[in-house]
C-alpha positions in Angstrom: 1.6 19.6 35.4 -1.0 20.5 38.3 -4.3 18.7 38.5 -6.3 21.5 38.9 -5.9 22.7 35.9 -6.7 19.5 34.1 -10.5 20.0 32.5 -10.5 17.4 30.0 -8.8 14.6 28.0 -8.5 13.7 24.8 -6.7 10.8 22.4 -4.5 11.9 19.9 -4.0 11.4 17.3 -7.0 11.3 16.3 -7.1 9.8 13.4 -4.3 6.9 13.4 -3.2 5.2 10.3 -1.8 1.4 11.1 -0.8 -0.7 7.7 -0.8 -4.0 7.4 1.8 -6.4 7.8 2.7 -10.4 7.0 5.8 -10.1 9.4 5.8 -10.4 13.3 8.1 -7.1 13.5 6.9 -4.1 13.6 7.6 -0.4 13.4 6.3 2.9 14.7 4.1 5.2 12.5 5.6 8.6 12.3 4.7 11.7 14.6 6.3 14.2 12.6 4.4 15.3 9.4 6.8 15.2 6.2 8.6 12.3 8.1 8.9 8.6 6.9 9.3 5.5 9.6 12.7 4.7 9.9 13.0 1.1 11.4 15.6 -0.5 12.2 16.4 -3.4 9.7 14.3 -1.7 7.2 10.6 -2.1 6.0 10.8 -6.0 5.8 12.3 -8.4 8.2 15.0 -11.1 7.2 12.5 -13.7 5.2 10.9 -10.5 2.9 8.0 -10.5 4.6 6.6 -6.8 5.5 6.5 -5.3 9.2 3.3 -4.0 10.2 3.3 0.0 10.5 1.7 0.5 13.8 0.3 4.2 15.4 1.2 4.8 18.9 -1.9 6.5 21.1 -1.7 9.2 23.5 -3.4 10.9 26.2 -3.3 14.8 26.6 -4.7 16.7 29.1 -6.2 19.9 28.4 -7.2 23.1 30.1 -10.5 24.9 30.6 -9.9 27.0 26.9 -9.3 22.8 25.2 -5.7 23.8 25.0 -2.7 21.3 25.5 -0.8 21.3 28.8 0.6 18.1 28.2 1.0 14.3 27.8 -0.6 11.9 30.5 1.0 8.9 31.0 2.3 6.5 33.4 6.1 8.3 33.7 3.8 12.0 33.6 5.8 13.8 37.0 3.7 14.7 40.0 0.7 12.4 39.2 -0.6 9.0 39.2 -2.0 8.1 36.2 -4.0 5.1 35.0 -5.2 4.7 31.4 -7.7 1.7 30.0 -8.2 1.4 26.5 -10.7 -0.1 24.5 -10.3 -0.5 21.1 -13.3 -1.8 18.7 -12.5 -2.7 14.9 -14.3 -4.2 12.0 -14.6 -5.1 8.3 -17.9 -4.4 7.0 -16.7 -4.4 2.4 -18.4 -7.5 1.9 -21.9 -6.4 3.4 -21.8 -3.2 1.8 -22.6 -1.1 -1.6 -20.6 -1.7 -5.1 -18.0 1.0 -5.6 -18.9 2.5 -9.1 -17.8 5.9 -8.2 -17.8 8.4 -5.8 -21.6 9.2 -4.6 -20.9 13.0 -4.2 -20.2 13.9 -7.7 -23.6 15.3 -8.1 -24.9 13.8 -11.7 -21.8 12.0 -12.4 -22.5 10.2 -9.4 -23.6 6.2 -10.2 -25.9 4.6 -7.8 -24.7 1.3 -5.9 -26.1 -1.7 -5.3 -25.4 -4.4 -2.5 -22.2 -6.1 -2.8 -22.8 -10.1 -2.4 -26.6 -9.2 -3.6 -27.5 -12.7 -3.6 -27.5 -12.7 0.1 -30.6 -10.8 2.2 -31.2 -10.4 5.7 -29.7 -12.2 8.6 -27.4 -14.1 5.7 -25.8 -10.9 5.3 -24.2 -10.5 8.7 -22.0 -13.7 7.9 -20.2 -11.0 5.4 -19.0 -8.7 7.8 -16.3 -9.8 10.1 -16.8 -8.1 13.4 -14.4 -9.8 16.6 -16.0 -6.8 19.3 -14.2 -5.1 21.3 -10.8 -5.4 23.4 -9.7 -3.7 26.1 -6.1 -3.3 27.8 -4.2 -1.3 30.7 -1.1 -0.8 32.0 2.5 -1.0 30.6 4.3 -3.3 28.2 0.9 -5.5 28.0 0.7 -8.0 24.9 -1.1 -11.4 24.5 -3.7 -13.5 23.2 -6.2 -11.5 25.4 -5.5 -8.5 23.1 -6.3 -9.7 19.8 -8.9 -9.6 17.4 -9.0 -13.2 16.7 -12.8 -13.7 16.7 -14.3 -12.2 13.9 -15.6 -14.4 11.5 -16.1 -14.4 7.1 -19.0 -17.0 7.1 -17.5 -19.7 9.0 -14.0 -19.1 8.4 -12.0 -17.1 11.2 -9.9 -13.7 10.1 -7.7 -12.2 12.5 -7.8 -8.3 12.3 -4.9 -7.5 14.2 -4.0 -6.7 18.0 -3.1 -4.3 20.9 -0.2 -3.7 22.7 0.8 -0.8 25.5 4.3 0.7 25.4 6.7 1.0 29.0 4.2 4.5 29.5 0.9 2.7 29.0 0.8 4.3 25.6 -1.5 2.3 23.5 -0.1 0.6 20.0 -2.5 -1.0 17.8 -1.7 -3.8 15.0 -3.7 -4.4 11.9 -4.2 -7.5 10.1 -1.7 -10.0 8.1 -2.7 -8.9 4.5 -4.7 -12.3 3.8 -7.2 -11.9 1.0 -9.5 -14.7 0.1 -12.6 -16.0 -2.2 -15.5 -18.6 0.0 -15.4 -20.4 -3.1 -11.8 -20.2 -4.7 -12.9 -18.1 -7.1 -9.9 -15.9 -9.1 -10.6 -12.0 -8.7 -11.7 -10.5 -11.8 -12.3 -7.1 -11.3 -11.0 -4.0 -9.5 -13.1 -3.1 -6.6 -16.2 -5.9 -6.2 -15.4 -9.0 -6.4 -18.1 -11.0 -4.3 -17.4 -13.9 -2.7 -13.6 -12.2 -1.6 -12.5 -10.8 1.8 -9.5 -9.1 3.0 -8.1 -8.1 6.4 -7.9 -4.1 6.8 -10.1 -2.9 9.3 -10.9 0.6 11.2 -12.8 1.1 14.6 -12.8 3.4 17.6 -10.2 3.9 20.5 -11.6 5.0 23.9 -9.7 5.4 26.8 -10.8 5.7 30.7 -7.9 7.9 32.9 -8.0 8.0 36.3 -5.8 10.6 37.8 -5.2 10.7 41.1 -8.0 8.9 41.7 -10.5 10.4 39.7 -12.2 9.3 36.8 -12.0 11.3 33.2 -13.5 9.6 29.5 -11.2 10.9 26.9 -12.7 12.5 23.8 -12.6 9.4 21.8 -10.2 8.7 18.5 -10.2 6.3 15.4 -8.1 4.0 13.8 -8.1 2.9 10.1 -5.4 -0.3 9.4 -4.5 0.0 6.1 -2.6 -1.5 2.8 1.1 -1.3 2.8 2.9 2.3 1.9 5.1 1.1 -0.7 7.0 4.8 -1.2 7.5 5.6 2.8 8.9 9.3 2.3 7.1 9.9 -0.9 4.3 12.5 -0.4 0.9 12.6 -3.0 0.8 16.3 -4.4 -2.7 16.2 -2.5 -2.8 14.3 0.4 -5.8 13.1 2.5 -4.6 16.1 4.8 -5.0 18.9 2.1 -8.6 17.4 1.4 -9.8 17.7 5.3 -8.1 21.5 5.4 -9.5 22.6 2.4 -13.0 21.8 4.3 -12.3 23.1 6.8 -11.5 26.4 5.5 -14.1 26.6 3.4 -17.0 26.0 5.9 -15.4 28.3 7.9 -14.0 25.8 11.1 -10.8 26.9 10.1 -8.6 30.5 9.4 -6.5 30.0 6.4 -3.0 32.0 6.5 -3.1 36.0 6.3 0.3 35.2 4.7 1.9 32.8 2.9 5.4 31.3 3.5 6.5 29.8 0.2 8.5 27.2 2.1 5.4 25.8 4.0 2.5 26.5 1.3 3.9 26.5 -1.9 6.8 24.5 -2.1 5.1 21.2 -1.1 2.9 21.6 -4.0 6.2 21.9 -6.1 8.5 19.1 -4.7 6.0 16.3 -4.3 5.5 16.9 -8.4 9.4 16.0 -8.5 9.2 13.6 -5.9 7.3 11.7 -8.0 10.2 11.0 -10.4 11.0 7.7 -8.3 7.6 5.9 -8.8 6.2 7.1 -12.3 8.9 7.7 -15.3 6.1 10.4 -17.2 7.1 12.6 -14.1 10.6 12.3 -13.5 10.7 13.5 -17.8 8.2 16.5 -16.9 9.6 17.3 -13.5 12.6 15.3 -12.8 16.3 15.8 -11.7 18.0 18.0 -14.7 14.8 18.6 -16.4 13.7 21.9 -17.0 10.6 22.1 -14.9 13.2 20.1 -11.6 11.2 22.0 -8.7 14.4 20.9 -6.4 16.6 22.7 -8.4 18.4 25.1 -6.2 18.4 28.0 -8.9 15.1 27.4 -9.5 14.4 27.6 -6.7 15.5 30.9 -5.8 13.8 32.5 -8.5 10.4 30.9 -7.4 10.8 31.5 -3.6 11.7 35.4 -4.6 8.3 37.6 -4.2 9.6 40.6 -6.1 8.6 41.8 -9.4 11.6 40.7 -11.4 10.2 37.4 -10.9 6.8 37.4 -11.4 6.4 36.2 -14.8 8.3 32.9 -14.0 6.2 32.1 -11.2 2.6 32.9 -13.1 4.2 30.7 -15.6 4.0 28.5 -13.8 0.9 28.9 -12.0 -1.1 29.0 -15.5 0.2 25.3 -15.4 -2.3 24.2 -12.5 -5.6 23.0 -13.2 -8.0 24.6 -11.5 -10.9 22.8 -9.3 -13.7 25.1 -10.2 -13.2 25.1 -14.1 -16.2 23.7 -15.7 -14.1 22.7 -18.7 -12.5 19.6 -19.3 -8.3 20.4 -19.2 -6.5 17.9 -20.0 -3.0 19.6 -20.5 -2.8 20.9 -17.1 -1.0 19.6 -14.0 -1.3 17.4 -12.1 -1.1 14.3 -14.4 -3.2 12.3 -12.5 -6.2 10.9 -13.0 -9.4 12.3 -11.2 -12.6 10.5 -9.5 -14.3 10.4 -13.1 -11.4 8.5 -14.8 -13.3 5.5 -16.5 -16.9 6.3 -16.2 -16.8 9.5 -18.1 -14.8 11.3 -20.7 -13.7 14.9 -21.4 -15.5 16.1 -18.3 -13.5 18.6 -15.7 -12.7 15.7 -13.0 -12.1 13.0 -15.4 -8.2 14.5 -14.1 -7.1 15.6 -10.7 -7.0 18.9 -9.7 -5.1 20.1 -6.2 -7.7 21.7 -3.9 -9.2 25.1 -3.9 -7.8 25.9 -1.0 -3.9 24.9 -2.7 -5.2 26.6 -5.9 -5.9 29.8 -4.0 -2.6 29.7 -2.2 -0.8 29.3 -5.8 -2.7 32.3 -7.6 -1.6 34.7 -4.2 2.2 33.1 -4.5 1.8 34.0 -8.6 0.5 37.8 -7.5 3.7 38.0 -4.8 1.9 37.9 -2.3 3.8 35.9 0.2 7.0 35.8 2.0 9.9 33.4 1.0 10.6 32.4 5.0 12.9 29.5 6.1 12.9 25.9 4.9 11.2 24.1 7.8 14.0 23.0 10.6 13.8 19.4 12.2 12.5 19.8 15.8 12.5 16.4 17.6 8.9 15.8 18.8 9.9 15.3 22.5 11.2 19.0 21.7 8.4 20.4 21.1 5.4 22.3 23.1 2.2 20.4 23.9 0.4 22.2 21.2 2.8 21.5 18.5 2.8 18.3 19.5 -0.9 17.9 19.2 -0.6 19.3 15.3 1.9 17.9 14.3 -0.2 14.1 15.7 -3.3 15.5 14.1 -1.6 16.0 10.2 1.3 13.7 10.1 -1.0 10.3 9.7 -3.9 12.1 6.8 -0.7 13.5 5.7 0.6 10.3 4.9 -2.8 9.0 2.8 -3.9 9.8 -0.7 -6.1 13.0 -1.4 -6.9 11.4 -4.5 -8.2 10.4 -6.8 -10.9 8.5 -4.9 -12.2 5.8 -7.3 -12.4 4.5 -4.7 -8.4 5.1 -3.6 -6.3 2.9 -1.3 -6.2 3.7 2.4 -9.7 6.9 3.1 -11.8 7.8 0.6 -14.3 10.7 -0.5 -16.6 10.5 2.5 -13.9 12.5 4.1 -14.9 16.0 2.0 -18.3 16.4 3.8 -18.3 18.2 7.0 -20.9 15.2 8.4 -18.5 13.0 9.4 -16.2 15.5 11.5 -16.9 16.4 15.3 -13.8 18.8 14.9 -11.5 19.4 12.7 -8.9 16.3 12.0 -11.3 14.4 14.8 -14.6 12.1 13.4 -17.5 12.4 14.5 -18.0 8.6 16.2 -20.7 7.0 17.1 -22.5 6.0 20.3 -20.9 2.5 21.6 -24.1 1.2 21.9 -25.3 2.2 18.3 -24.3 -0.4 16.0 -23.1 0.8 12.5 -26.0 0.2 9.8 -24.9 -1.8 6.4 -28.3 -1.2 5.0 -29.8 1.7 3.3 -32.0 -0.1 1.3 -31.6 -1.8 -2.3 -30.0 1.0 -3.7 -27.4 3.6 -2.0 -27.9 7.3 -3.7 -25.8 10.0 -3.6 -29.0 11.6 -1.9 -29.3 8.6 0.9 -25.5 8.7 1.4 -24.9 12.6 2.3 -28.0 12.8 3.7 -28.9 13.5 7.4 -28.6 10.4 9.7 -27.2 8.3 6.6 -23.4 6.4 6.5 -21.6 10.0 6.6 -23.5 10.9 9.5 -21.1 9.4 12.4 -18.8 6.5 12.2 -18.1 3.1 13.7 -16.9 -0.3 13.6 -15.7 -0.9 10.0 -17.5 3.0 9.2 -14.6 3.8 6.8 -12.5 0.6 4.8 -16.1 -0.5 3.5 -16.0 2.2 0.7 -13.0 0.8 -0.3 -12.1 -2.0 -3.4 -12.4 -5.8 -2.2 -9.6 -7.3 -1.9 -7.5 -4.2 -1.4 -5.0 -5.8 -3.6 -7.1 -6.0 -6.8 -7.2 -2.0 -7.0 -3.8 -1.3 -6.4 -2.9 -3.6 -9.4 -5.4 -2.1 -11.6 -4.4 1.6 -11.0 -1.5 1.9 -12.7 -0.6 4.7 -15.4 -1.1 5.9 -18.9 -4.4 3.4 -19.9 -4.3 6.1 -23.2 -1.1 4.2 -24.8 -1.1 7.3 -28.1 0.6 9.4 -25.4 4.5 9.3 -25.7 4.5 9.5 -21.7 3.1 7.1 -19.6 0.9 9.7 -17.8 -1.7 10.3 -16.0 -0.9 8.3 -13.4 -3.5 7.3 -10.1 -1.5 6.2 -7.0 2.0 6.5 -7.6 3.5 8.0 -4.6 2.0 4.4 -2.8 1.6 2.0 -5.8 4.5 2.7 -7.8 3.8 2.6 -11.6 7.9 2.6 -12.6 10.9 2.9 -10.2 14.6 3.2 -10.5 16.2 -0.4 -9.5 18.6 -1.2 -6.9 20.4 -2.3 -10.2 20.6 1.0 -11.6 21.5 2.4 -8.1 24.6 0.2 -8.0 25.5 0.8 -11.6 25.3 4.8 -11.0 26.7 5.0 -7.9 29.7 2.4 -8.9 33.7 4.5 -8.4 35.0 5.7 -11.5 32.4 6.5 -13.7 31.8 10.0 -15.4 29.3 11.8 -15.5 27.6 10.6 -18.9 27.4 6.8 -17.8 25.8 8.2 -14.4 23.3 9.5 -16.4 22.8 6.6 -18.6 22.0 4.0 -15.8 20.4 7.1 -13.8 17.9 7.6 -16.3 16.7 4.2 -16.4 13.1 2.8 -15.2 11.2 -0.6 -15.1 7.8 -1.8 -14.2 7.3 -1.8 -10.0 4.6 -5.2 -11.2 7.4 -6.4 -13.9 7.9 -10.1 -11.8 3.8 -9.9 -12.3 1.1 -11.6 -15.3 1.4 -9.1 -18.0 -2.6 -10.4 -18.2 -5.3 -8.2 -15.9 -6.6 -11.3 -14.4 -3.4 -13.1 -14.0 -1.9 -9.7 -12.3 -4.3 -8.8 -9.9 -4.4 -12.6 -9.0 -0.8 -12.6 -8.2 -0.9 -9.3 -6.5 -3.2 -11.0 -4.0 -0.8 -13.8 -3.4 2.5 -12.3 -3.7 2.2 -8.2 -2.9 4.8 -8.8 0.0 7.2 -9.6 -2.5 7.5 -6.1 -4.4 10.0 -3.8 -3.6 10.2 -1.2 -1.0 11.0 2.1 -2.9 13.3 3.5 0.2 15.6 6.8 0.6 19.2 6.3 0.0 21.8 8.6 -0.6 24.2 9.0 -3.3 28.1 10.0 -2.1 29.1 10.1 -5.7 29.2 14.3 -5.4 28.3 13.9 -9.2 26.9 17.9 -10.0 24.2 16.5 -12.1 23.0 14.2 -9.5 20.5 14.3 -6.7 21.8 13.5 -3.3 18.7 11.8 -2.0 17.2 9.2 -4.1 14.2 6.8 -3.8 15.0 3.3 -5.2 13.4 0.4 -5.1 14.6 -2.0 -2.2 14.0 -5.6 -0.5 12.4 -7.0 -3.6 11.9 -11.0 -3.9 12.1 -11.7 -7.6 12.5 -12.3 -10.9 9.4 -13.9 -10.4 6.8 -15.4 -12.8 3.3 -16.9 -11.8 2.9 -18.1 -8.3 1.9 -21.7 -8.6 -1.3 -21.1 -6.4 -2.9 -18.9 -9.6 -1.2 -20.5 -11.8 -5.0 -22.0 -12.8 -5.3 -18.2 -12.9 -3.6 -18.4 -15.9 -5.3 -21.1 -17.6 -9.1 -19.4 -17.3 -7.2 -16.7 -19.4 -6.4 -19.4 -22.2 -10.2 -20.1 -22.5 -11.6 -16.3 -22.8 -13.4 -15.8 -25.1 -13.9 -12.2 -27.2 -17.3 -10.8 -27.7 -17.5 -7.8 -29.9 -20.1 -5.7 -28.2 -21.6 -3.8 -30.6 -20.2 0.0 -31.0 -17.3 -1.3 -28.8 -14.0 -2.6 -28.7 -13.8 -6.1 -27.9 -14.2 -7.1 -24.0 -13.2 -10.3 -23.0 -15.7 -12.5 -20.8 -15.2 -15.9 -19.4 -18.2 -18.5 -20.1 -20.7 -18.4 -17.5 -18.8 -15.3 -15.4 -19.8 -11.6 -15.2 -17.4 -9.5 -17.3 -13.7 -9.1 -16.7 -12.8 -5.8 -16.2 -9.9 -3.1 -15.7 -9.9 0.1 -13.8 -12.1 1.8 -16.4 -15.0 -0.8 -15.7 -17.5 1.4 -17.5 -15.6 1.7 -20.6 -15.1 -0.8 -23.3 -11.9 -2.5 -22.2 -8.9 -2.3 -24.3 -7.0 -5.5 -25.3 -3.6 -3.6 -24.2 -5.4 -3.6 -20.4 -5.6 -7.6 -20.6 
């Protein structure tokens, strides 16, 4: 690499995604887009605890036209190079706005109030836990310099999480330990505001100073959001957080979509990740599933959809006619996907009461329905150290949104809706990010309005410290237990579904796996065992309050659902299969909530009039499921 024709230096990615972890292992997020970790050991250490998922930083120098030459780093041939980072995260959920829904949904949208609104002025800074900033150089640096012990809840200390350089002065950062807790000992009641609770994900800035030979460059700066635990590593949403940011960008123009399609890289992710999601929700492995007639990794099938010419063309706008599409203003409730949308329990039979894939996705489907694309080659696995500066820059800039939910944000798990407006990007895949010495603002007055929020110089308009988490559900655990699948019990599938392909709704057992996989058994008793699924939450309260208690207290002890692969060479078997791994259990009620339990003997029912019953404890605000604006059904306690 020659100096000269260094002009600039940036961080990448620049968006990394670090999960929390209760275990002092750790493992390496993925590079590669389409790529799950693989640690060694697997995704929990020997005492079931979980090992943090942790992004790995890097410097890349860039020429005059802001292309790639390469990585800098303290191994780079030819130079000497010096790199100091400085690293600020934050949790800000408790001093911000209820979650009712998502505030750029035009009329739909619901206005928010302050979370913890019995708190004003300087009382309010004791919700948001804020340890400043840490800085680190150098190679294989650890220690209680690096971490961010310091932040405080009130006056109770909550570690966030750590940094850590690698043997070339990469920089790793660690999230938090997946401690939730109420001031006041409190049980969680609802999905997404519970006041009085805190958890420990976090998100902040990276900056980095690199002096080569000698001279002094500021890289373009990056972000890092620590998030909740991926329980279905490998498992892809059909509309990931990446799909959401490249369908903006196309449509405001920062980006060229393809002048041709290649079914393999367009169209079939669409396809698989519906089949893929056969290992975490039973409604879609019957409607897309191995040997069902819709199995998009059915190799016949799959010749007939990946074939442009005419003969095929009614199969694949069969198919197409399938998709719901984004811009319809009616409400379609038989279309794909089965997943709820960002209305989902505030309104009904209204177009994004269900998920729809993006415009940009639905575009790509109606061209691949016309012919108009070319089948190419399924993708081949380059290492990443293989690869050309600039492929390594893409592939670091989708692999990590690649790897969070697109949807549906109410609110969602790990990024949420803020990300579809254009405000909070400097680039495309890079945020926009705030001056270090402007702090981020948790105040927009009593009430936050879809006009105050995507306005200019509101919370889209640049991001800091704790800038993206706050939209998010407090504790993070209370939403993932709520979300589940199939609330509308008359259906004979237990579709739509919200989160699957991270909160599993029903997964195939390591049970099953051995029973399926056992020597000497034909294909019919494969099949049996094979087509088998119980509740992911089955060691859990079968009551709301009881489960999303216990999901606070015990999520580290679900299972893992992991690849494995079956040798049985059975025809009518997959060879790859998801199943659920390292799982502490059976269960019951962890002693801790077990009082938990006895609040739920004492509820009382109120008929509301017009309603169904809902359920309220004396003297508490209103218990309440994921559809917190509906009347809640008995079956959802």
């Amino acid at each position: 690499m020659n100096r000269n024709d260094i002009k600039k230096v940036a961080i990448y990615p620049a968006i990394g995604i670090a999960r929390i972890g209760n275990s002092p292992e750790y493992f390496l997020a993925s590079d590669e887009p389409g790529k799950a970790p693989a640690p060694e050991g697997g995704y929990k250490d020997g005492d079931n605890l979980f090992k943090k998922q942790v992004p790995r930083f890097r410097i890349y120098a860039l020429d005059a036209n802001n292309q790639p030459i390469g990585e800098l780093h303290a191994g780079t041939d030819g130079l000497q190079v010096e790199i100091s980072w400085t690293v600020h995260i934050a949790n800000r959920k408790a001093g911000w706005y209820q979650f009712n829904n998502a505030l750029d949904l035009g009329e739909q949208s619901i206005n928010s109030t302050h979370r913890n609104g019995g708190l004003n002025g300087v009382d309010r800074h004791q919700l948001v836990i804020d340890p400043g900033t840490r800085t680190i150089a150098g190679i294989n640096q650890s220690g209680d310099n690096y971490k961010f012990d310091s932040g405080k809840f009130f006056d109770k200390t909550v570690p966030l999480g750590e940094l850590r350089t690698d043997d070339q002065g990469r920089l790793l950062v660690f999230g938090g330990d997946g401690n939730s807790a109420s001031r006041d000992g409190r049980p969680a009641i609802t999905f997404a505001n519970n006041d009085g609770w805190h958890d420990d994900v976090s998100d902040g800035t990276v900056r980095a100073t690199v002096t080569i030979n000698g001279a002094t460059m500021e890289a373009t700066p990056a972000f890092v959001v620590c998030t909740p635990p991926n329980f279905g590593p490998g498992l892809f949403s059909l509309v990931t957080m990446y799909d959401v940011v490249y369908d903006l960008y196309v449509r405001e123009g920062w980006l060229e979509g393809p002048s041709k399609l290649n079914f393999w890289e367009h169209i079939y992710p669409i396809l698989q990740r519906m089949t893929s999601a056969q290992w975490v929700n039973e409604g879609f492995f019957m409607l897309f599933g191995t040997n069902s007639p819709s199995d998009f990794n059915n190799p016949e099938f799959l010749k007939i959809l990946s074939d442009p010419s005419a003969i095929n063309e009614a199969q694949r706008k069969h198919v197409f006619k399938w998709f719901r599409n984004t811009a319809s203003d009616t409400y379609q409730p038989d279309l794909i996907p089965p997943y709820y949308g960002d209305l989902f329990g505030d309104y009904e039979k209204m177009p994004h009461v269900d998920l729809s894939v993006t415009a940009t996705q639905y575009s790509w489907l109606n061209r691949w329905a016309d012919g108009d694309f070319t089948t190419g080659t399924p993708p081949v696995d380059t290492p990443f150290e293989a690869k050309t500066p600039a492929q390594q820059v893409a592939a670091l800039l989708k692999a990590p949104l690649e790897e969070c939910l697109g949807g549906p944000f109410h609110p969602g798990i790990e990024i949420t809706w803020p990300f579809r407006h254009l405000s909070m990007w400097m680039e495309p895949f890079r945020l926009k990010v705030l001056p270090e010495n402007k702090p981020v603002s948790d105040d927009y007055g009593p009430l936050l309005t879809p006009a105050i929020a995507l306005g200019p110089n509101g919370p889209l308009d640049g991001s800091g410290p704790g800038s993206i988490t706050r939209w998010l559900g407090v504790p993070w655990q209370t939403d993932e237990a709520s979300c589940l699948s199939g609330y509308d019990t008359t259906l004979y599938l237990p579709i739509p579904s919200f989160w699957a392909a991270r909160v599993p709704n029903h997964i195939f057992s390591m049970d099953s796996f051995m029973r399926a996989t056992k020597s000497g058994l034909n294909s019919g008793q494969r099949l049996k065992h094979f087509a088998y699924r119980v509740d992911w939450l089955r060691d859990f309260s079968p009551s709301y309050v009881g489960r999303i208690n216990n999901m606070i207290a015990r999520w580290h002890q679900l299972g893992v659902i992991a690849k494995h692969t079956n040798k049985t060479g059975d025809p009518f078997l997959p060879v790859e299969w998801w199943v659920e791994t390292e799982r502490s259990g059976p269960g019951g009620d962890d002693p801790t909530y077990i009082q938990v339990i006895r609040a739920e003997q004492d509820l009382v029912a109120t008929e509301v009039p017009g309603e169904e019953a809902v359920f309220l404890t004396e003297g508490a605000p209103r218990v309440t499921t994921k559809r917190e604006s509906h009347p809640v059904k008995r079956h959802e306690l």
